[in-house]
C-alpha positions as a Python dict, from the first residue, in 0.01 Angstrom:
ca = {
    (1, 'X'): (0, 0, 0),
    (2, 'X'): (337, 225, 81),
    (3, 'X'): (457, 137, -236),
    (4, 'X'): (148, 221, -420),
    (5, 'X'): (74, 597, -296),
    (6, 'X'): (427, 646, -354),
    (7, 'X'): (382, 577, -724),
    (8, 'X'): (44, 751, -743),
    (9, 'X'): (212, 1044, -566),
    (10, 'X'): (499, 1063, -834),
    (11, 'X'): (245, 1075, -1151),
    (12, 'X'): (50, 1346, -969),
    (13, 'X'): (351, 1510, -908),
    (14, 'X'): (481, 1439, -1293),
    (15, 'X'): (171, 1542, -1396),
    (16, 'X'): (120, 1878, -1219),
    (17, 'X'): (486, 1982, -1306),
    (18, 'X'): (374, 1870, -1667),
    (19, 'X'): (124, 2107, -1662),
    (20, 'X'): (308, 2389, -1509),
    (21, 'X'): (538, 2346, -1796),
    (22, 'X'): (251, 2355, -2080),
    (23, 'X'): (112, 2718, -1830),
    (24, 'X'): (462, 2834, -1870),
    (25, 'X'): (541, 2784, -2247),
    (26, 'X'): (164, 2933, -2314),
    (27, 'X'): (241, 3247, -2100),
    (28, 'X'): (24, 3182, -1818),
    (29, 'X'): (302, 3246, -1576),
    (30, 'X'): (32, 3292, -1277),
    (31, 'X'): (-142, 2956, -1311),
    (32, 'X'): (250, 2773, -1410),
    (33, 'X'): (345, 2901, -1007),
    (34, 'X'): (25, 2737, -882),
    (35, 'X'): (85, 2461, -1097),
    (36, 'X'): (461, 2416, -953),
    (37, 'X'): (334, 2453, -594),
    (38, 'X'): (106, 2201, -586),
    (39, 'X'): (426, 1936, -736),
    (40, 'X'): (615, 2059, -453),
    (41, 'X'): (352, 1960, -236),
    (42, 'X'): (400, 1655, -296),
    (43, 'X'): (756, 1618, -366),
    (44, 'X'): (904, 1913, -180),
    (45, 'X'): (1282, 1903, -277),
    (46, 'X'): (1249, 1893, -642),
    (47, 'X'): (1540, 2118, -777),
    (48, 'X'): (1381, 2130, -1104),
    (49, 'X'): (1034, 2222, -982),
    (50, 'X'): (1165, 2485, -730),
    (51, 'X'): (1377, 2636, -1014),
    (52, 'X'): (1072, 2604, -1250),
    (53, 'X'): (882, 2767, -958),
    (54, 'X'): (1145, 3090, -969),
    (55, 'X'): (1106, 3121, -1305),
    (56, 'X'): (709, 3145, -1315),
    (57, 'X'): (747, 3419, -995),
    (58, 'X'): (1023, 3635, -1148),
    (59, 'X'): (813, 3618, -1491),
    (60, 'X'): (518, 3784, -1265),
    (61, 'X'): (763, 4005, -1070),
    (62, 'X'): (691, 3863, -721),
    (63, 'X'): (1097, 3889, -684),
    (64, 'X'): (1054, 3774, -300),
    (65, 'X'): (947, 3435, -357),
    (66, 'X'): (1149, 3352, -656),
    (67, 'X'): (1445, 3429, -436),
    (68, 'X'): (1320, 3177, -183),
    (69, 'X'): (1253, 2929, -433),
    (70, 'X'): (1604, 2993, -630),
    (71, 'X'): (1768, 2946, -228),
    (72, 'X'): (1611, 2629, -161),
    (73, 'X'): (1693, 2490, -527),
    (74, 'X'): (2003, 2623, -405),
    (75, 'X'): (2057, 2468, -99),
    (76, 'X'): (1960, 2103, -270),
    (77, 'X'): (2200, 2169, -594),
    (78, 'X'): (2467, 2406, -517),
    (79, 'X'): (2670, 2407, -842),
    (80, 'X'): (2370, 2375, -1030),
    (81, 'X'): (2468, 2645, -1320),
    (82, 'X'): (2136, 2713, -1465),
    (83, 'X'): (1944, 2783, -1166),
    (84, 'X'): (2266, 3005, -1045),
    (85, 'X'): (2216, 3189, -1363),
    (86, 'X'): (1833, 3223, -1328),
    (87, 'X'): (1893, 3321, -978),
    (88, 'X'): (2127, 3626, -1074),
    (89, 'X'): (1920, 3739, -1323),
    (90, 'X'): (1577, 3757, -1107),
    (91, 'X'): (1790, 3966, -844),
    (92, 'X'): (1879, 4216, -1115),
    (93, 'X'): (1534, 4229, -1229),
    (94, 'X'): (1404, 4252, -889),
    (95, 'X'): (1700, 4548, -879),
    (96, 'X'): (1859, 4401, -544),
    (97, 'X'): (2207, 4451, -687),
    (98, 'X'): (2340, 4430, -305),
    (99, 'X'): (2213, 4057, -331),
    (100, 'X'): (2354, 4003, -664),
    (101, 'X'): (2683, 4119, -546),
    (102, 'X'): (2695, 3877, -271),
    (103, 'X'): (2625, 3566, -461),
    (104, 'X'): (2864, 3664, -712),
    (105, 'X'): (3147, 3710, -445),
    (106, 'X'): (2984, 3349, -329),
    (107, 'X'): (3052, 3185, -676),
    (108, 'X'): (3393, 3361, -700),
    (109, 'X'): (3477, 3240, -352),
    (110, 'X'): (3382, 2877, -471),
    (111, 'X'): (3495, 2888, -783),
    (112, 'X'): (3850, 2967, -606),
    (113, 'X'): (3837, 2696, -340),
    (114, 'X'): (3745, 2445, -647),
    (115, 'X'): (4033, 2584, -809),
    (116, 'X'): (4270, 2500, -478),
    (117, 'X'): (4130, 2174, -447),
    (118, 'X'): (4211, 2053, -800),
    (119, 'X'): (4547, 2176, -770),
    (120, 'X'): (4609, 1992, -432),
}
């Protein structure tokens, strides 16, 4: 029975994410957030569904939660490049350039101790 509401609870997930996809592509960035939010409902650590989930708020300029959804991506995928990228460019749209700053100096400061690592 475990097993089974697991697998029903992925294809609802699948699905809803599916359709916050289809919202997204069509425009409807609104209904795509709602769409994402109910997949994370049931699958709450989903980098690609808290990344899509950024992407749908900074489309509709609610800057505050796309930052929280871009952090928790975040804090699941660090090095994740795309939703880095994504990330950046919501906090200049949402013109917090003090933010922006500080994750840069973040990936420098990474990309640095990478750099020391590899070399060790």
């Amino acid at each position: 029975e475990i097993y089974t509401r697991s697998i029903v609870g992925s294809v609802r997930c699948v699905q809803e994410t599916d359709i916050g996809e289809l919202l997204y592509e069509q425009e409807h960035y609104e209904k795509a957030a709602e769409q994402f939010l109910k997949a994370l409902q049931i699958k709450v650590d989903d980098v690609e569904i808290l990344s899509n989930l950024g992407n749908a708020l900074t489309k509709i300029r609610d800057y505050t939660h796309a930052w929280v959804a871009f952090d928790e991506a975040l804090k699941i995928s660090p090095a994740n490049t795309q939703i880095l990228e994504n990330y950046l460019l919501c906090l200049l749209e949402g013109k917090e350039f003090e933010k922006f700053d500080e994750m840069i100096a973040k990936i420098k400061f990474l990309t640095a101790d990478v750099k020391t690592r590899l070399q060790n």
